[in-house]
N, C-alpha and C positions, 0 to 999 in steps of 0.2 A: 649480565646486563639486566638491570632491571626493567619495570612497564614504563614508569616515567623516563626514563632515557632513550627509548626506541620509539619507533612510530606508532608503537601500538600502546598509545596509555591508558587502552580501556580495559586491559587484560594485562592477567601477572601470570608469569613464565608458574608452570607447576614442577616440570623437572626437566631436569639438562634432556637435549634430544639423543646424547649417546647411553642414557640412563633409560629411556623408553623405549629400547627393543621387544619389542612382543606384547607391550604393555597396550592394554585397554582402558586405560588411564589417560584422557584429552590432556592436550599440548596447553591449551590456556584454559584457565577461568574468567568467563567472560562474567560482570556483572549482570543482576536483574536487570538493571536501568537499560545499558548497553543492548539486552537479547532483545528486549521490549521495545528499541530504537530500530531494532533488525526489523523486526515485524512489523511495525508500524510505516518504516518506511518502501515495504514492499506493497503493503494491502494500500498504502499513498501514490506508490506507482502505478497500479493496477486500477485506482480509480482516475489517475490522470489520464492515461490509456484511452479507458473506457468512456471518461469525458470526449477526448480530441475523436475518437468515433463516431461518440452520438451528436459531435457538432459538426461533422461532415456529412452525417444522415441528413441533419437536420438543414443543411444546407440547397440540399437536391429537394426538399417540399417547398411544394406550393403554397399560397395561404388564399388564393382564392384559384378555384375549376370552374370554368364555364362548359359544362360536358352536352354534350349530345352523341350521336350514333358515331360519328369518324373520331372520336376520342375517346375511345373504350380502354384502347391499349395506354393510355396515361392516366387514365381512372385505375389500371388495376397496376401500373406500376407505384400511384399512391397510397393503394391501398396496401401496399406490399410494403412502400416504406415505411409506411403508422405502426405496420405489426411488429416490422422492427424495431420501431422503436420504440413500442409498448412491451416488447422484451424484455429490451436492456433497462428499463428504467426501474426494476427492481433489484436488479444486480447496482445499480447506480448508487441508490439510497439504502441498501445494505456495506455497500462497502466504503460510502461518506459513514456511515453509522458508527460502523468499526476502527476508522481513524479517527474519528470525533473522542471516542472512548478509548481507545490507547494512545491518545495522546492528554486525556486529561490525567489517565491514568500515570503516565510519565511524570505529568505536572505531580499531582499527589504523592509519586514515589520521591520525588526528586524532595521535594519539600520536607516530607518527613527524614528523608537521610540529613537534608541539611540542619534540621532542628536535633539531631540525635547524634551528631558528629561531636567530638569531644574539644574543646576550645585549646 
């Protein structure tokens, strides 16, 4: 069976599976493009994640306190939710960073294969 005849047309069979007994030799070769779509699409999920969090943080603040003595304890649960979310908003804009860049990256890999493919 070939790649394009199976469900898997991103990858090509290396050897029969009754030829890779004992072998350390991987089952497919995945392409660049392909590994780079793996990754890209985990570090995309891991910022969609981390999005739908910090907009459920972001949910529970306030945008205006009127504080005095009997509202201590909602001053310091504010101030607990800001630090949280002054946390995560570096892990936020590292990991928008990293998908911004493998996926231009893709774009550029993709582009060059198709200009360098043979007619």
């Amino acid at each position: 069976m070939w790649a394009s005849e199976g469900p898997f047309w991103w990858a090509t069979p290396c050897v029969q599976p009754a030829a890779r007994a004992g072998s350390k030799e991987p089952r497919w070769h995945m392409s660049p493009i392909m590994m780079l779509s793996v990754v890209w699409a985990v570090i995309t999920a891991a910022l969609i994640i981390v999005l739908i969090y910090r907009s459920t943080l972001s949910m529970h603040e306030d945008d205006q306190l009127f504080l005095d003595e009997s509202t201590a304890n909602i001053r310091a649960e504010q101030e607990a939710l800001l630090r949280r979310m002054n946390k995560i908003t570096p892990l936020v804009r590292i990991l928008a960073a990293a998908s911004g860049v493998l996926i231009l990256a893709l774009a550029g890999m993709w582009v060059y294969a198709q200009l360098n493919r043979p007619f």
